[in-house]
C-alpha positions as CSV (number, residue, x, y, z in Angstrom):
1,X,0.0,22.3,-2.1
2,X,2.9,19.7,-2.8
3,X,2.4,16.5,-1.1
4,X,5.9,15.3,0.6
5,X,8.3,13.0,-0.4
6,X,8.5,9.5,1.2
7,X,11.3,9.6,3.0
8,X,13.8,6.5,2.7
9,X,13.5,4.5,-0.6
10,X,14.9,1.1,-0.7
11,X,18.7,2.0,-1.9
12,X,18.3,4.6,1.3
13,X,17.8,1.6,3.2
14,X,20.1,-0.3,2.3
15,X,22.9,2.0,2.8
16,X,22.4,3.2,6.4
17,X,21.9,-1.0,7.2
18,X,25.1,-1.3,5.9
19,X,26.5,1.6,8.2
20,X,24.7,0.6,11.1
21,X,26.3,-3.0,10.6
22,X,29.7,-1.7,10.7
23,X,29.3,-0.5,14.3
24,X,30.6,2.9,16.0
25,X,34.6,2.4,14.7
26,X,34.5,6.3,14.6
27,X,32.9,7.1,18.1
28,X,35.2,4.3,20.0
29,X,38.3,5.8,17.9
30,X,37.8,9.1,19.0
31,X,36.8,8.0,22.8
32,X,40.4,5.8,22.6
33,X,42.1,8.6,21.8
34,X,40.9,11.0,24.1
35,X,41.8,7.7,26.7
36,X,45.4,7.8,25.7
37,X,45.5,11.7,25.8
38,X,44.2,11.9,29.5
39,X,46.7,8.9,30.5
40,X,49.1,10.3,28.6
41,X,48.5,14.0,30.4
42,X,48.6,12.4,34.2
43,X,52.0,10.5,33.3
44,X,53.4,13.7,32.3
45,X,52.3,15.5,35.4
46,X,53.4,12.5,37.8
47,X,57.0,12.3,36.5
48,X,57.6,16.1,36.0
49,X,55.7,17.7,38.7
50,X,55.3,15.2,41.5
51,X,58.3,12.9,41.4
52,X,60.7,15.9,41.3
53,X,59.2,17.8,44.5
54,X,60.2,14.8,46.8
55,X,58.5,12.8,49.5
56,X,56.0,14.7,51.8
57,X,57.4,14.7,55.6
């Protein structure tokens, strides 16, 4: 039987310290975006479906 690897040498290490340091740019960029989209979305809707029906009597 084959005895398993150590997982994580000391380069390993090193690099996901390095990414971990940097922060989560990718998962607040895509979060922003999907923001702006949904704001972006209810503008639409208010100015071309809401404002143009009038004022509810």
């Amino acid at each position: 039987m084959t005895e398993p690897t150590p997982s994580g040498t000391h380069d390993e290490d090193a690099e996901v310290d390095a990414i971990v340091e940097k922060g989560p740019r990718g998962a607040l960029a895509v979060a922003g975006v999907a923001v702006a989209i949904v704001i972006a979305m209810w503008f639409l809707f208010y100015f071309f479906a809401f404002l143009p029906r009038g004022v509810i009597h």
